[in-house]
C-alpha positions as CSV (number, residue, x, y, z in Angstrom):
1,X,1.6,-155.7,-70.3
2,X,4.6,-157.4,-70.6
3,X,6.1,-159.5,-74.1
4,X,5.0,-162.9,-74.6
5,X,7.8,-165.6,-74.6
6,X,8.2,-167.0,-78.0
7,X,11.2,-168.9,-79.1
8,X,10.7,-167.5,-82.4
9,X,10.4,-163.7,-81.1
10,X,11.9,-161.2,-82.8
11,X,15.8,-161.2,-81.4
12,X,16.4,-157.6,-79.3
13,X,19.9,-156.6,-78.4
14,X,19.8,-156.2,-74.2
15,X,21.3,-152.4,-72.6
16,X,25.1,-152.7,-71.7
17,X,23.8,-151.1,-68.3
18,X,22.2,-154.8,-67.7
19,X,25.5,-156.2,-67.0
20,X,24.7,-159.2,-64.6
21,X,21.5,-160.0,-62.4
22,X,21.3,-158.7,-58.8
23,X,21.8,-160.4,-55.7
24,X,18.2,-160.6,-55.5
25,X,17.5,-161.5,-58.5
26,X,19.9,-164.1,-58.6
27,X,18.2,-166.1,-55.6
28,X,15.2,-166.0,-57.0
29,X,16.7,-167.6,-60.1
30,X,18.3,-169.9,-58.2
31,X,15.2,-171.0,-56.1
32,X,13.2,-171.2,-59.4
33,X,15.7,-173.2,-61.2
34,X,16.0,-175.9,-58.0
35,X,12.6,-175.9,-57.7
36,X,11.2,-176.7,-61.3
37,X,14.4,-179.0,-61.9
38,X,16.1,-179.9,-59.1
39,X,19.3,-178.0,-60.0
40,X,21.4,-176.2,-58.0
41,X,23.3,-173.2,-59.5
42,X,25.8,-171.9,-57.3
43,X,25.7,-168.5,-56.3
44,X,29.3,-168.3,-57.4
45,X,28.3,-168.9,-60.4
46,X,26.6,-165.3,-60.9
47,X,28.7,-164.0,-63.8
48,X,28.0,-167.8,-65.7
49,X,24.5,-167.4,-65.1
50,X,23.8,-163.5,-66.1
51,X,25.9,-164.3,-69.3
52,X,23.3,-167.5,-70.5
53,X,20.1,-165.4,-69.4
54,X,21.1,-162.6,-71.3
55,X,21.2,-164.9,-74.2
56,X,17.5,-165.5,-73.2
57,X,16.7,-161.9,-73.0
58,X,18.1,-161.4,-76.5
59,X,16.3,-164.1,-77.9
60,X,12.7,-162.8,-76.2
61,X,13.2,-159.3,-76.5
62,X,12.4,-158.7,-73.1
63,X,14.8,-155.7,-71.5
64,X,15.0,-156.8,-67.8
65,X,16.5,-160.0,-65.7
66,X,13.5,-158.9,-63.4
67,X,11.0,-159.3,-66.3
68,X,12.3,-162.2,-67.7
69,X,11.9,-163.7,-64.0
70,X,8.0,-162.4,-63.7
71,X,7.2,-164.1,-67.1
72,X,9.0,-167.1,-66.4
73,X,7.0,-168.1,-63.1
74,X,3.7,-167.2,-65.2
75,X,4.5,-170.3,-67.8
76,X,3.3,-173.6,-67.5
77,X,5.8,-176.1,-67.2
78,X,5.4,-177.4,-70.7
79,X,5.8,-173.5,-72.2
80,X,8.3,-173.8,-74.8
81,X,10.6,-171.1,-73.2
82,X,10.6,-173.5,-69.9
83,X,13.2,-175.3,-72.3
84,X,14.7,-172.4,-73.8
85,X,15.4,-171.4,-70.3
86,X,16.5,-174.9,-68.8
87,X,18.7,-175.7,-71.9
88,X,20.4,-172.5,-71.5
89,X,21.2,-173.2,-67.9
90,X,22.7,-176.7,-68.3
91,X,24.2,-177.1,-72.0
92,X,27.4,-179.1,-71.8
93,X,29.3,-180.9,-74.6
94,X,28.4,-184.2,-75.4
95,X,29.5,-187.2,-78.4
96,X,29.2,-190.4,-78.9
97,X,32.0,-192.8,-76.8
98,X,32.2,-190.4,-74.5
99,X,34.4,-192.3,-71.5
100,X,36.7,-195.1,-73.6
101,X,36.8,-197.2,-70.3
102,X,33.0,-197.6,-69.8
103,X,32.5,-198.6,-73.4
104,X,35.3,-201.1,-73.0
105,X,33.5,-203.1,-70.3
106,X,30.2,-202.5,-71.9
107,X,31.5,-204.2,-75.0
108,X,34.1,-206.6,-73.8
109,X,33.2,-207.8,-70.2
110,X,29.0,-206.9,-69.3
111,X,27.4,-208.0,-73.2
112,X,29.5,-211.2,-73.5
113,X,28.4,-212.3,-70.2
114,X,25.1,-211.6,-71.3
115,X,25.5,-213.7,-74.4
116,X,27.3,-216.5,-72.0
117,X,24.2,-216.7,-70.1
118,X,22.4,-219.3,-71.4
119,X,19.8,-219.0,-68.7
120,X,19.1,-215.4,-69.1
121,X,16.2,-214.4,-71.2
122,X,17.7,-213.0,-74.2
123,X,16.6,-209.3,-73.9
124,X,17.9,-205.6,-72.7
125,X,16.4,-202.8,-71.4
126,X,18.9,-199.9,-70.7
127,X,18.2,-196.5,-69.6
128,X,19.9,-193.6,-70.4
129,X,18.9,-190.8,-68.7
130,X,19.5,-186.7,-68.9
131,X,20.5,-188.6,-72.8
132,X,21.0,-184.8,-74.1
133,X,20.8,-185.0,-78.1
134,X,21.5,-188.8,-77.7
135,X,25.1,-189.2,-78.4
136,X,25.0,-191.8,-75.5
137,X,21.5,-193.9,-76.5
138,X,23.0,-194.3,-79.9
139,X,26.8,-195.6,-78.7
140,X,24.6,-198.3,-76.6
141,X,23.1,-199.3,-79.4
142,X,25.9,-199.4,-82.1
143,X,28.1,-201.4,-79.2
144,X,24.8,-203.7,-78.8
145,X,24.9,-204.2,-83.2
146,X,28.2,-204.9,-83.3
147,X,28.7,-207.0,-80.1
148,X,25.7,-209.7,-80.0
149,X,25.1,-212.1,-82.5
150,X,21.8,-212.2,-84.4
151,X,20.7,-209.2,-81.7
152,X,17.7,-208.8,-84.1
153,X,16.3,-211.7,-82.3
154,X,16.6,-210.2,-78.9
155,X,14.4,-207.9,-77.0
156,X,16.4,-204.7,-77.1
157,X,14.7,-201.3,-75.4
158,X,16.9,-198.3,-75.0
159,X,15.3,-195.4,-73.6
160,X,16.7,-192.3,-73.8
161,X,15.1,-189.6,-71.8
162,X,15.9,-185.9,-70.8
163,X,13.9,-182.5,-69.5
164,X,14.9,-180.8,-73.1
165,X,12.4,-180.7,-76.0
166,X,14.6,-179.2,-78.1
167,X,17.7,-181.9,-77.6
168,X,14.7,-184.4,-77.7
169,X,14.0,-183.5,-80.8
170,X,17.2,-184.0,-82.5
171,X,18.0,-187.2,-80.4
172,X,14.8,-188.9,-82.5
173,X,16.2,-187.4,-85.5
174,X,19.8,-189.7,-85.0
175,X,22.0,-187.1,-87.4
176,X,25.7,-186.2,-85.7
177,X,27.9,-183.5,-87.4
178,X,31.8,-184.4,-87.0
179,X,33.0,-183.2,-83.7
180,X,30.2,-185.5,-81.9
181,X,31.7,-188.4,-84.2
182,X,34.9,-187.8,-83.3
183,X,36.3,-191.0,-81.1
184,X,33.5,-193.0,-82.8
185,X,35.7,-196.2,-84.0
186,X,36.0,-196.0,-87.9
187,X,34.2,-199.8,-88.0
188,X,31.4,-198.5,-86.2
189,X,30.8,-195.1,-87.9
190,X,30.8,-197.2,-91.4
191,X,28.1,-200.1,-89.8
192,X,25.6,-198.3,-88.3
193,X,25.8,-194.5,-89.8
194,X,25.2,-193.4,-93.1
195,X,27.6,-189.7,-94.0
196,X,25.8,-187.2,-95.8
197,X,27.4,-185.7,-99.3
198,X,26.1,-182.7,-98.7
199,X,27.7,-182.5,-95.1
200,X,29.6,-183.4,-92.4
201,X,26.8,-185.3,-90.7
202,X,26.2,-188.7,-89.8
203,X,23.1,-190.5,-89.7
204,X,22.5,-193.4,-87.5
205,X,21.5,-196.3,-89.0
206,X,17.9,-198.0,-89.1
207,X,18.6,-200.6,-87.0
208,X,20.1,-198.1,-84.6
209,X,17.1,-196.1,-84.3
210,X,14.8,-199.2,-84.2
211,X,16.5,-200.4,-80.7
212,X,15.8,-196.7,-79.4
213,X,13.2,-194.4,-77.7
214,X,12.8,-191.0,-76.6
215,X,10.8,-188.9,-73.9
216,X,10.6,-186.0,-71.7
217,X,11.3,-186.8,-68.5
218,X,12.4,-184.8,-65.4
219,X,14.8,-186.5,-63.3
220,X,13.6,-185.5,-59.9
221,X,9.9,-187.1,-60.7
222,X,8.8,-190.8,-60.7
223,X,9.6,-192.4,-64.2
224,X,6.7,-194.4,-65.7
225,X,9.1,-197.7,-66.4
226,X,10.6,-200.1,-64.9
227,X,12.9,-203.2,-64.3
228,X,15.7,-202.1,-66.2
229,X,19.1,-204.2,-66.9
230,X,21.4,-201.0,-66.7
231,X,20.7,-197.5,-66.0
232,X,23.1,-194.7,-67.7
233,X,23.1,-191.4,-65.5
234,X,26.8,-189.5,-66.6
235,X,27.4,-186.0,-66.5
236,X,24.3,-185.1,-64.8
237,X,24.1,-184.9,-61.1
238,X,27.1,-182.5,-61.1
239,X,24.2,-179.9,-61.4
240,X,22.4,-181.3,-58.1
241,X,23.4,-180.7,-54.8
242,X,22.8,-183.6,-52.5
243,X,19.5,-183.6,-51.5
244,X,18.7,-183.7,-55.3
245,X,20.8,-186.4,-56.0
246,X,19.3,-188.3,-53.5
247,X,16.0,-187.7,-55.3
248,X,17.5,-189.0,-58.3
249,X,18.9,-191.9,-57.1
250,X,15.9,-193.1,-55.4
251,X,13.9,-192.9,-58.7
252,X,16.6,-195.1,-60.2
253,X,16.7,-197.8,-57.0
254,X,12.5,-198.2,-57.3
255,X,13.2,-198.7,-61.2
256,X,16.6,-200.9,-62.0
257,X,16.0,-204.5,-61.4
258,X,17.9,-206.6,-58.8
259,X,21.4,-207.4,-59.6
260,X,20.6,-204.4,-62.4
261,X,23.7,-201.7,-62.7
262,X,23.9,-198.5,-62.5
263,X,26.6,-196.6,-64.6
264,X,27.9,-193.3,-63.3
265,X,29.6,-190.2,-64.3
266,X,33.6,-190.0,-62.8
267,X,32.9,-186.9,-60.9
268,X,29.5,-187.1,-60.0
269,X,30.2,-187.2,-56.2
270,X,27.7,-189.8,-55.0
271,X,29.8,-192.6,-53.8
272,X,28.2,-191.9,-50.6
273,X,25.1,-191.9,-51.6
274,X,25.2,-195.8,-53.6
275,X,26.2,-197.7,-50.3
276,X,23.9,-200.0,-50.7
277,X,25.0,-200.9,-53.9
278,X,28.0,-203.2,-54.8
279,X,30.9,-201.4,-56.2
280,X,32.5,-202.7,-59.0
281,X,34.4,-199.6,-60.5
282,X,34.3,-196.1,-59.2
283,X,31.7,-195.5,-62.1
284,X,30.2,-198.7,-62.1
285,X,27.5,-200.0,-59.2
286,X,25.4,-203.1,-59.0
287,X,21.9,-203.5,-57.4
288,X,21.3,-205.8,-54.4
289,X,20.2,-209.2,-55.2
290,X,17.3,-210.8,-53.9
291,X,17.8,-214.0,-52.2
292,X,21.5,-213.8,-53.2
293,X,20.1,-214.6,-56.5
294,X,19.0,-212.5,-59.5
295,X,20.3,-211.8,-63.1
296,X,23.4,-209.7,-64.0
C-alpha cells in the first residue's frame, strides 16, 4: 500500500539516484497539471519541474516521481496535497504595488473619474484574480482609502480569489513581512497597516480588510459573480498556453460589466486574444458598451 499524502508527514530525504522525472513521467505530469488547472508546463522545463516535485516528495515521504504521480490522481480535488502540489508548481514572487504605472492610473486617472461621475452609482466591485497571498487585493484597497473621499459611504467589494488554500489563507489574515512592503509608499504603509514590535510584519488595517474577500476559485471554471467594474488578472496566464487563456478570458467577458476593464499583466501575450476589447494601454482593456452607452 502506498503512503498517505499528508502535508504534515513526516519529512523523508529522496535517493540522489532520483535525479529528475522521466520522459514519461514528465507527460503524464504535464497532462495532469493542464488538466486539473489549466496550466501548461513546458517540457523544457523538465529540470524546473523535477527540482519543485522533489520538494513534494521530501515533504510526503514518498520515494518515487512515479508514486507521487499514482497517489496524486487518487486525490480528490479538494485533498490538501492538490495544493501542496499546485503551489509548488506555480509559486512566483509577489508585493504590494507591484507595476508603479498601473497603480498611477488606478489612483490618478480611473478613481477620480469615478468620483467625477456624478451619475454613477457610488459603488466598486473589483476582481482580482489568481490574488496569490493578496498583495494585490490589499494595494486596491489602500489606493481606494486614500483616493475617494468618505469611501466608507460607498459600496466597495474586492474579491480576491486564487486555486491556493494555503496562500488563501494568509491573504484573509492581511500580515506582510518587509520585502512584500517594499515599494509600498511610506503614507500608505503608516494609514492603512499597523508594524508589529515584535517583527518585521505589517498588518493591514481594518478598514482594509473590511472592503476585501477571499475564495478558492480555479480560473478555467465558471465564477459564481458577476458584473464587475474592473477585473485584475497579472502575472497569471504566463502559465497557460492559448487555449487556456482563452478559457480564462471567456470567464472574465460573461462576468465584467459593459464598459467594465480588464487589467493585464505586461507579458501575458494575449493581445490577440482581447480584440474585442478597446485598448487603452498595452495592459489596460475596456469592455464593449452596449448601445454605445454604459458606465466606465
Amino acid at each position: 500500500m502506498l503512503p498517505k499524502i499528508s502535508r504534515g508527514a513526516k519529512s523523508a530525504p529522496a535517493p540522489s539516484v532520483m535525479t529528475q522525472v522521466s520522459d514519461h513521467e514528465l507527460k503524464q505530469f504535464v497532462k495532469l497539471i493542464y488538466d486539473q488547472a489549466g496550466i501548461f508546463v513546458s517540457p523544457q522545463k523538465k529540470t524546473l519541474l523535477s527540482n519543485r516535485l522533489r520538494r513534494r516528495l521530501r515533504q510526503t515521504g514518498i520515494e518515487s516521481f512515479g508514486k507521487y504521480l499514482k497517489n496524486l490522481t487518487r486525490l480528490q480535488p479538494n485533498d490538501p496535497e492538490w495544493d501542496a502540489f499546485l503551489q509548488e508548481i506555480t509559486t512566483h514572487e509577489t508585493y504590494l504595488f507591484r507595476d508603479d504605472s498601473q497603480w498611477n492610473w488606478f489612483c490618478k486617472t480611473y478613481l477620480p473619474e469615478r468620483i467625477a461621475n456624478k451619475n454613477a452609482r457610488r459603488s466598486l466591485k473589483i476582481w482580482s484574480a489568481a490574488c496569490s497571498t493578496g498583495d494585490e487585493a490589499y494595494t486596491i484597497a489602500a489606493c481606494i482609502a486614500n483616493t475617494i473621499p468618505e469611501y466608507e459611504q460607498w459600496q466597495i467589494s474586492i474579491i480576491g480569489t486564487d486555486i491556493g488554500v494555503g496562500s488563501l489563507k494568509e491573504a484573509k489574515a492581511g500580515v506582510f513581512g518587509e520585502r512584500a512592503m517594499r515599494l509600498a509608499p511610506k503614507l500608505y504603509r503608516l494609514r492603512y497597516f499597523t508594524k508589529s514590535k515584535d517583527a518585521e510584519v505589517w498588518q493591514a488595517k481594518p478598514e482594509l480588510k473590511a472592503m476585501t474577500s477571499f475564495r478558492q476559485h480555479n480560473l478555467i471554471h465558471p465564477l459564481n459573480d458577476r458584473n464587475f467594474d474592473v477585473v485584475f488578472l497579472k502575472n497569471v496566464l504566463i502559465y497557460f498556453n492559448t487555449e487556456s487563456k482563452k478559457r480564462v478570458l471567456d470567464r472574465v467577458r460573461s462576468v465584467i460589466k459593459p464598459g467594465g476593464l480588464l487589467v493585464t499583466g505586461a507579458a501575458e501575450g494575449v493581445a490577440d486574444l482581447v480584440r474585442d476589447f478597446k485598448r487603452i494601454h498595452p495592459w489596460l482593456h475596456q469592455m464593449p458598451k452596449k448601445n454605445g452607452g454604459g458606465e466606465r
